[in-house]
MIVEXKE-570928 format. One line per field, with one value per atom (N, C-alpha, C, O, CB): residue number from 1; x, y, z. Coordinates in Angstrom, 2 decimals. Glycine has a CB too. Layout:
! residues N
seq	(NUM, ...) $
east	(X, ...) $
north	(Y, ...) $
up	(Z, ...) $
***
This chain:
! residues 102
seq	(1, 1, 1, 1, 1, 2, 2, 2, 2, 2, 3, 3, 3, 3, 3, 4, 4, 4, 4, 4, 5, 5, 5, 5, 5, 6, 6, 6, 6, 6, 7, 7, 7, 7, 7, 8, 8, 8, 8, 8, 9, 9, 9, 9, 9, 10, 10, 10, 10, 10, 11, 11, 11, 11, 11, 12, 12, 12, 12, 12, 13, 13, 13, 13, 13, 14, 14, 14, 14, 14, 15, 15, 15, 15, 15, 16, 16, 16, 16, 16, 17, 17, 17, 17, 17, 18, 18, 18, 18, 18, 19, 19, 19, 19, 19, 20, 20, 20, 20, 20, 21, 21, 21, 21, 21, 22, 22, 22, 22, 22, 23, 23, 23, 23, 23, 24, 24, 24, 24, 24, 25, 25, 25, 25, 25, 26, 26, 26, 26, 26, 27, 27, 27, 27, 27, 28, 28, 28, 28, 28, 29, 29, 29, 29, 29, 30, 30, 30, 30, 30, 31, 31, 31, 31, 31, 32, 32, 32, 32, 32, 33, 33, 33, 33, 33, 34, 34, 34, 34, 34, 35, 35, 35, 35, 35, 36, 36, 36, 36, 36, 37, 37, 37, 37, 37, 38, 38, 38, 38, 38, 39, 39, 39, 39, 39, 40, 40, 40, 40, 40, 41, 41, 41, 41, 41, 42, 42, 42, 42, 42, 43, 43, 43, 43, 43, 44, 44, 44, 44, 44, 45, 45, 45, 45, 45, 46, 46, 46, 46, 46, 47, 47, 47, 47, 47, 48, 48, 48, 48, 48, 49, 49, 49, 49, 49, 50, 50, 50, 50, 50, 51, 51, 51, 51, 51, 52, 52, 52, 52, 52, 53, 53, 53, 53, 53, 54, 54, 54, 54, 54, 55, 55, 55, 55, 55, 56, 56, 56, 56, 56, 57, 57, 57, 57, 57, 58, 58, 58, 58, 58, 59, 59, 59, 59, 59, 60, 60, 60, 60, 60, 61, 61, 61, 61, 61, 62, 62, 62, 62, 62, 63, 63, 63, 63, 63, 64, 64, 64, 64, 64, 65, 65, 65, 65, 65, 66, 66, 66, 66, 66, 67, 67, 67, 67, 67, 68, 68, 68, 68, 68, 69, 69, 69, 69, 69, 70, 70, 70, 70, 70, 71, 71, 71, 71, 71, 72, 72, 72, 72, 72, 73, 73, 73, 73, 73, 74, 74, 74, 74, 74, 75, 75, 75, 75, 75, 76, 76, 76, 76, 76, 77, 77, 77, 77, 77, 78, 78, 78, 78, 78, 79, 79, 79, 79, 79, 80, 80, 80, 80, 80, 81, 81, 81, 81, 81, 82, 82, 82, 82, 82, 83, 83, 83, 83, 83, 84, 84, 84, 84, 84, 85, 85, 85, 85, 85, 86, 86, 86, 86, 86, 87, 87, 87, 87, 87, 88, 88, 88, 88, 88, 89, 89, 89, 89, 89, 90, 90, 90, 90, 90, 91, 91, 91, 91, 91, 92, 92, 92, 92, 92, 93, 93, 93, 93, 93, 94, 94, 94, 94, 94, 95, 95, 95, 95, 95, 96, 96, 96, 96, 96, 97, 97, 97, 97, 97, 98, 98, 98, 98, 98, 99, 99, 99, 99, 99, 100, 100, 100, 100, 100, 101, 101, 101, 101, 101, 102, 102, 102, 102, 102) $
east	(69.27, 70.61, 71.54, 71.18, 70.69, 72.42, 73.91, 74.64, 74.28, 74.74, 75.31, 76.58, 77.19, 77.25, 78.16, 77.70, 78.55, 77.72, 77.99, 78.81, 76.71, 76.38, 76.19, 76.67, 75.24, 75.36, 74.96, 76.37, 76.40, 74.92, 77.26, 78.36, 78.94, 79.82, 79.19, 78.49, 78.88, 78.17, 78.81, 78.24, 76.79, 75.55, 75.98, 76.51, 74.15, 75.99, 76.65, 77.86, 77.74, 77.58, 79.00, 80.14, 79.99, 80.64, 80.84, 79.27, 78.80, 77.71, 77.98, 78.26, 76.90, 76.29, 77.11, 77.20, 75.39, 77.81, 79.03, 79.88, 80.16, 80.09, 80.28, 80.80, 80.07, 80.44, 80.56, 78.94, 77.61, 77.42, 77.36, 76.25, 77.41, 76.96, 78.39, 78.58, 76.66, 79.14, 80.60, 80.90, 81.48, 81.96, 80.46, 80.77, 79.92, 80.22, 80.60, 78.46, 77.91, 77.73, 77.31, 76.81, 78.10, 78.87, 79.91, 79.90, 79.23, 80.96, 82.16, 81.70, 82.50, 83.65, 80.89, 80.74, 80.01, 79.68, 80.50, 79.61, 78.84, 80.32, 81.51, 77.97, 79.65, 80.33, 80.67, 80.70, 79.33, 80.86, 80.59, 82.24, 82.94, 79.20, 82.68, 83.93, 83.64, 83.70, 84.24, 83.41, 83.84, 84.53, 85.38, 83.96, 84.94, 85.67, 84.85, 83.65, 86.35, 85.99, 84.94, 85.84, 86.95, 84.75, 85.79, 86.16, 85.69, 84.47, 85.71, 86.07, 85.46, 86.57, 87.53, 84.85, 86.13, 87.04, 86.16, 85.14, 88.42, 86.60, 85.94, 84.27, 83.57, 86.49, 84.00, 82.48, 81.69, 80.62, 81.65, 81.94, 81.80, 82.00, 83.09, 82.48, 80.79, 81.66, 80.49, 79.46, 81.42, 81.88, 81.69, 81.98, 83.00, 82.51, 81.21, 81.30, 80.85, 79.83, 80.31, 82.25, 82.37, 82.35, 83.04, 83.38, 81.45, 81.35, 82.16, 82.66, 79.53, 82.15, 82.73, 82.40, 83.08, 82.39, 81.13, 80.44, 81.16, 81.71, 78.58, 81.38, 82.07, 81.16, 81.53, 82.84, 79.94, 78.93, 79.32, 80.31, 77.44, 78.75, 79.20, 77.44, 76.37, 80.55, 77.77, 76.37, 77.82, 79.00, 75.15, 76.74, 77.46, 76.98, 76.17, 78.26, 77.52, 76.88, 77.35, 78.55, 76.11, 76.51, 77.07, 76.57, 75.39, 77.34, 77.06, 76.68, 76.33, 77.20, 77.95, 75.43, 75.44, 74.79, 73.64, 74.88, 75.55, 75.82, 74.71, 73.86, 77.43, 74.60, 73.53, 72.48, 71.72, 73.42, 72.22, 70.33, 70.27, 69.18, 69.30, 71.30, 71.11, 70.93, 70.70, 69.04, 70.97, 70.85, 72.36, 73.49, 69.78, 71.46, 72.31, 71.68, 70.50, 72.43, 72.49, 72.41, 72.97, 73.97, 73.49, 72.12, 72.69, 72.24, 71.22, 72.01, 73.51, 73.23, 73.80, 75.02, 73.04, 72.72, 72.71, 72.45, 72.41, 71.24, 72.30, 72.01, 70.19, 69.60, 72.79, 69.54, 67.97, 68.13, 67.12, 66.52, 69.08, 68.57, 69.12, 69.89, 66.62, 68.55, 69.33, 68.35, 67.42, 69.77, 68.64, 67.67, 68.36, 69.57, 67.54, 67.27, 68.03, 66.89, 65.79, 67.58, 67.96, 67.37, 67.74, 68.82, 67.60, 66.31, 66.34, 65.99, 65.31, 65.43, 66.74, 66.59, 64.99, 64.15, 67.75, 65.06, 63.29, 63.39, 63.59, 62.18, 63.23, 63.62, 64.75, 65.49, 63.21, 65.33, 66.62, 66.76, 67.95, 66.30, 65.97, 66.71, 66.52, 66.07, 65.94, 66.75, 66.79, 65.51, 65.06, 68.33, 64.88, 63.86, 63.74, 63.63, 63.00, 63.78, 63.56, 61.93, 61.04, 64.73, 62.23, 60.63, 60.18, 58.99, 60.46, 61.49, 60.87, 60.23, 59.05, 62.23, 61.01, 60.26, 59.69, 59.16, 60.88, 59.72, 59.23, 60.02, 59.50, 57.43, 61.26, 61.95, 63.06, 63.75, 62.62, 63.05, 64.44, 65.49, 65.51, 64.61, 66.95, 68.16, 68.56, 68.97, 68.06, 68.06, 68.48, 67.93, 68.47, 68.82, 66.13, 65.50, 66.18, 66.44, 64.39, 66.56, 66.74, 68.68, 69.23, 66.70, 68.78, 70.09, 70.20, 70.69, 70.46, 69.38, 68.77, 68.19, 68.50, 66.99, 67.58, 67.15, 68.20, 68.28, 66.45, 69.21, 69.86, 70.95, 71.81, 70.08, 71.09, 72.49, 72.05, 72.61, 73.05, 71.16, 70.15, 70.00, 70.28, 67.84, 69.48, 69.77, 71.25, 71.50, 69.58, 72.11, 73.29, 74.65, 75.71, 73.83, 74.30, 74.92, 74.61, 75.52, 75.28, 72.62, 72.42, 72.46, 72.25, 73.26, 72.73, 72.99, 72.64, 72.75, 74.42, 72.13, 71.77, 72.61, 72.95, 70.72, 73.03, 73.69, 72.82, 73.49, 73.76, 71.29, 70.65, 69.82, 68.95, 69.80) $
north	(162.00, 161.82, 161.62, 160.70, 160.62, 162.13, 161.89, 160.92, 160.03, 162.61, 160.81, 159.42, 159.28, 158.46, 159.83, 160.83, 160.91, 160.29, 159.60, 162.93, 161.05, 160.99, 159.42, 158.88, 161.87, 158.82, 157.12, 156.58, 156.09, 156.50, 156.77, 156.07, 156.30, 155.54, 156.14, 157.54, 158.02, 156.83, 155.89, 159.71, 156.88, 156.04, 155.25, 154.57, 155.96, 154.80, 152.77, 152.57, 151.77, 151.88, 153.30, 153.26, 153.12, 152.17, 154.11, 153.75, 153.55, 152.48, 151.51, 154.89, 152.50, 150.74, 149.90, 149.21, 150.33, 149.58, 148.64, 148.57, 147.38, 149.35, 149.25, 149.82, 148.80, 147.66, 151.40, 149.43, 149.60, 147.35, 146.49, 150.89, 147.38, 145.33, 144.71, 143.74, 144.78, 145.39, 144.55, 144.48, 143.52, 145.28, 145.58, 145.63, 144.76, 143.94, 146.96, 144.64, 143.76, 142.35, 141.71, 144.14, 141.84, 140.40, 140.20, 139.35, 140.05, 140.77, 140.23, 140.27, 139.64, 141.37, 140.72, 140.32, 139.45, 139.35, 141.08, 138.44, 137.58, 136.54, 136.83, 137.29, 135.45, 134.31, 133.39, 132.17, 133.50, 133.76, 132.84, 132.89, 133.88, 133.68, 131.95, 131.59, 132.32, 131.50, 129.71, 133.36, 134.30, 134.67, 135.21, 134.80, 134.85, 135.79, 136.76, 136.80, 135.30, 137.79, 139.27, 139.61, 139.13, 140.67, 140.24, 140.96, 142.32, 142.28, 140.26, 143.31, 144.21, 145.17, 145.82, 144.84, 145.07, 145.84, 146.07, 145.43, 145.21, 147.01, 147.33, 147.32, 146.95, 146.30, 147.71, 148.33, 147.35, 147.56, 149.59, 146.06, 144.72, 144.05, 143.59, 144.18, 143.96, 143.17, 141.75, 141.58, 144.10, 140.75, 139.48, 138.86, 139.14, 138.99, 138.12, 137.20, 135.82, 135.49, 137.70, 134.95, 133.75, 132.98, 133.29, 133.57, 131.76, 131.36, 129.83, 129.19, 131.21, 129.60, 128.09, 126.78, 125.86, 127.67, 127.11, 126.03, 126.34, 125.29, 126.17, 127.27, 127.69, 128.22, 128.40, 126.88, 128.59, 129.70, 131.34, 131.96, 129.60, 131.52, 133.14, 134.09, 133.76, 133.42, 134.96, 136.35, 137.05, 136.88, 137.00, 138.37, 139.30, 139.97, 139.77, 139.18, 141.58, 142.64, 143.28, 143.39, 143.33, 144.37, 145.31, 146.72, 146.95, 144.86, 147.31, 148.55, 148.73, 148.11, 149.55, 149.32, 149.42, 150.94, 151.32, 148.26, 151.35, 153.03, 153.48, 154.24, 153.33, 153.11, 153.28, 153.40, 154.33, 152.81, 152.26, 152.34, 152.62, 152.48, 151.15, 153.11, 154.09, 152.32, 152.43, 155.66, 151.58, 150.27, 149.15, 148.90, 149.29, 148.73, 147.68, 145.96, 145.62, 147.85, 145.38, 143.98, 142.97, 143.19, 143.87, 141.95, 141.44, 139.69, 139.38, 142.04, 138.90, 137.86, 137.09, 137.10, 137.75, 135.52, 134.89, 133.33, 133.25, 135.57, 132.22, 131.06, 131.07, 130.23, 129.52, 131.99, 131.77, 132.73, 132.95, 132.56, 133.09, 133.92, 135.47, 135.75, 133.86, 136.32, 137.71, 139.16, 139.49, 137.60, 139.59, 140.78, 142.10, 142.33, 140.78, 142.98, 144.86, 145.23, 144.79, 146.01, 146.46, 146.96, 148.34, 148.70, 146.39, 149.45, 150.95, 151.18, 150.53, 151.56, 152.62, 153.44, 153.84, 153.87, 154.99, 154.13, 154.18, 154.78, 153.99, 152.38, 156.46, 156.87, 156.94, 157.33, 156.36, 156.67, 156.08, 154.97, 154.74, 155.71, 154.10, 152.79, 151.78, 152.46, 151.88, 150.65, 149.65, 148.91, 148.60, 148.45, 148.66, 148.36, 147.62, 148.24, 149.52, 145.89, 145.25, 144.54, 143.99, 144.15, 145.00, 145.07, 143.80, 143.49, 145.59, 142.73, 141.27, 140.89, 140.56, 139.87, 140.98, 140.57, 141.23, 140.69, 140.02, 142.74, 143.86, 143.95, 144.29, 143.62, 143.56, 143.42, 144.60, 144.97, 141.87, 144.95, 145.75, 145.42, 144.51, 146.14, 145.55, 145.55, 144.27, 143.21, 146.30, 145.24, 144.34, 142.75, 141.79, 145.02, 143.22, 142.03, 140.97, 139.91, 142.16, 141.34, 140.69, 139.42, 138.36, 142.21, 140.32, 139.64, 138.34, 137.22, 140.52, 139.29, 138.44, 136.68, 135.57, 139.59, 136.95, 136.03, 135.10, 133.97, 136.66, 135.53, 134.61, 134.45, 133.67, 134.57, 134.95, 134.77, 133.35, 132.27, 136.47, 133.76, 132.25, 131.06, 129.88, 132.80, 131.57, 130.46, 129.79, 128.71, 131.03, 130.61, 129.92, 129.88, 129.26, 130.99, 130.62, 130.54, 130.12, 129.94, 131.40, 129.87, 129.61, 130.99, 130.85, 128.57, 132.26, 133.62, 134.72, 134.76, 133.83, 135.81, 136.68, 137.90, 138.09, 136.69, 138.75, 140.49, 141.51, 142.32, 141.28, 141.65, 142.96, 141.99, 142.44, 144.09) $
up	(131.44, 131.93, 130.74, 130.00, 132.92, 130.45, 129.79, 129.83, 130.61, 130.12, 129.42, 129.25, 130.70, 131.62, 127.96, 130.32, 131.95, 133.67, 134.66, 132.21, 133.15, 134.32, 134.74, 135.74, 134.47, 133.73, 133.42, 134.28, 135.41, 131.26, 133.56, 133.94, 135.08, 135.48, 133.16, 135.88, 137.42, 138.04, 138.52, 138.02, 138.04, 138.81, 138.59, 139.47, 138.58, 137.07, 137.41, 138.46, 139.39, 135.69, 138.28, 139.01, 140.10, 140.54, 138.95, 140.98, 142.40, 142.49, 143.21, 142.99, 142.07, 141.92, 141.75, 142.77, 140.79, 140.92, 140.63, 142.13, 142.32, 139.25, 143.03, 144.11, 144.95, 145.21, 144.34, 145.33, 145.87, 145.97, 146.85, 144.37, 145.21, 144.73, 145.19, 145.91, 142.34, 144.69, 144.96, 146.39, 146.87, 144.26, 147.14, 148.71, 148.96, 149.84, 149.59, 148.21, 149.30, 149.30, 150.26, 149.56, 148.04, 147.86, 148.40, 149.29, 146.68, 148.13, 149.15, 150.84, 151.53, 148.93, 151.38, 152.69, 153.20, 154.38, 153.26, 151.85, 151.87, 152.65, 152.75, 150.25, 153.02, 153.51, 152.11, 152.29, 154.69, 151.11, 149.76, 149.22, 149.48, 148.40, 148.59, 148.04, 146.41, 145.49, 148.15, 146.12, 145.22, 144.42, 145.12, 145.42, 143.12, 142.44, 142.04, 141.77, 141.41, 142.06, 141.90, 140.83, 141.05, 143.36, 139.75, 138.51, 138.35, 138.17, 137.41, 138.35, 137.94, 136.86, 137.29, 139.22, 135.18, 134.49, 133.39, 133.15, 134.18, 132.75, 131.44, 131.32, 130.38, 130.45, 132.23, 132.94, 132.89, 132.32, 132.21, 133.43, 133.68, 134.92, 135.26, 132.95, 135.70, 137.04, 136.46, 135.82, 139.37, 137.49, 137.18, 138.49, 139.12, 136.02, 138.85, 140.06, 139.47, 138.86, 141.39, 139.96, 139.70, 140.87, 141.84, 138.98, 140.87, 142.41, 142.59, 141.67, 142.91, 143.53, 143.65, 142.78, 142.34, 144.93, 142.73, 141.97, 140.48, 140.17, 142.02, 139.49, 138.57, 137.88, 136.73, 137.99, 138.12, 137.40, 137.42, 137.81, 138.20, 137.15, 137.08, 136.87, 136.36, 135.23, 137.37, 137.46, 137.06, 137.38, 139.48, 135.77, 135.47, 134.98, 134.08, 135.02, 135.69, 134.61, 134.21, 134.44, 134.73, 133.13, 132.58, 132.34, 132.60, 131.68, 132.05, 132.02, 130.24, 129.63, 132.76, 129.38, 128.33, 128.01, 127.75, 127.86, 128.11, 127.71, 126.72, 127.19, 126.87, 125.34, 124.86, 125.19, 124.91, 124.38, 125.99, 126.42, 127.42, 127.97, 126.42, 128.14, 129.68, 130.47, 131.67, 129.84, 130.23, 131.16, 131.70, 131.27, 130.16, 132.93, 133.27, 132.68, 132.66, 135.01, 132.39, 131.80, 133.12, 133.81, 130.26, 133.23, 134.18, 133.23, 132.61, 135.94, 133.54, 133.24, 133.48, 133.32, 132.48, 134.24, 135.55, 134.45, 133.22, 136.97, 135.54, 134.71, 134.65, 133.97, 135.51, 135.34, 134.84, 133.33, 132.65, 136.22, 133.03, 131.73, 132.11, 133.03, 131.51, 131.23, 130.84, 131.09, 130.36, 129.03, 131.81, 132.41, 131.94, 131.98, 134.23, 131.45, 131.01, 132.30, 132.62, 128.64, 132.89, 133.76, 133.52, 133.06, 134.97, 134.03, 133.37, 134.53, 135.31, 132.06, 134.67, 136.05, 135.93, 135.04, 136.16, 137.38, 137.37, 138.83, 139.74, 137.20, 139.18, 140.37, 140.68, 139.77, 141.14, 141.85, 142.99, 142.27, 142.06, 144.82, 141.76, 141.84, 140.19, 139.27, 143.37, 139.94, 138.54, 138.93, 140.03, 138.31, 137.26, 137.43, 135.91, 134.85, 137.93, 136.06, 134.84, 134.59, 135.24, 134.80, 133.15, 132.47, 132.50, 132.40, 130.88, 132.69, 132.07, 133.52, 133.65, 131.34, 134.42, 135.78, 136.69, 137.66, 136.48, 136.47, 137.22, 138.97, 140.03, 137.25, 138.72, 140.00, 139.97, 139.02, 140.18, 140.97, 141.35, 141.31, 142.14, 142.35, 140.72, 141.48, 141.81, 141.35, 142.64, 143.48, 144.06, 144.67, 145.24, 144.74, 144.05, 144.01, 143.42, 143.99, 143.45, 141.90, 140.87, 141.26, 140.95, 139.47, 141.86, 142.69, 143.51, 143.55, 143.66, 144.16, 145.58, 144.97, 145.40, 146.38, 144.22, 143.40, 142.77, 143.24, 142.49, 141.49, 141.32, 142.10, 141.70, 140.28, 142.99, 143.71, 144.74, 144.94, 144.78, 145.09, 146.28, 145.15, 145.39, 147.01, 143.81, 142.87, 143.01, 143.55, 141.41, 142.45, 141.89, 143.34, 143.22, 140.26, 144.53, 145.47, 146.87, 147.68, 145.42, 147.37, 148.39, 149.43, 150.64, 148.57, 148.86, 149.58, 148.78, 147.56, 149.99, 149.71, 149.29, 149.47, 150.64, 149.65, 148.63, 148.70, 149.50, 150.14, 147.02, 149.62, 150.02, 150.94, 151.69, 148.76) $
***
């Protein structure tokens, strides 16, 4: 895959996560600029990711620590925990929010 394309797929993932946090019941800030979305929660923590063009990956980083995730099929797939996506979400978001996105 190419730059371009990398950056199509993230764009709609980025899309894709943001729709499904905001329909969470959760007191939220959502950010999304400079190929960075950021959700800041009530408590005043923050989950955030990124897109990093170079290594074809998404970076996501939560208060358990810092995950690179590489396409793998349809979907993200990080080496440190062998979780998906949207596993990997699901996870700190119930950490740092009590709720889950997927």
């Amino acid at each position: 895959m190419d730059d371009s394309e990398f950056q199509e797929i993230v764009d709609d993932e980025f899309v894709r996560i943001e729709d499904r946090v905001d329909e969470l019941e959760l007191d939220v800030d959502i950010d999304a600029s400079g190929g960075v979305l950021t959700f800041t929660l009530d408590s005043g923590s923050s989950i955030i990711l990124s897109r990093q063009i170079a290594n074809h990956e998404i970076w996501v980083a939560a208060k358990s620590g810092g995950f690179h995730l590489k396409r793998a099929g349809d979907g993200w797939h990080c080496d440190k925990t062998d979780e998906s996506l949207e596993q990997l979400l699901n996870r700190v978001f119930m950490e740092q929010a009590g709720a889950s996105p997927f």
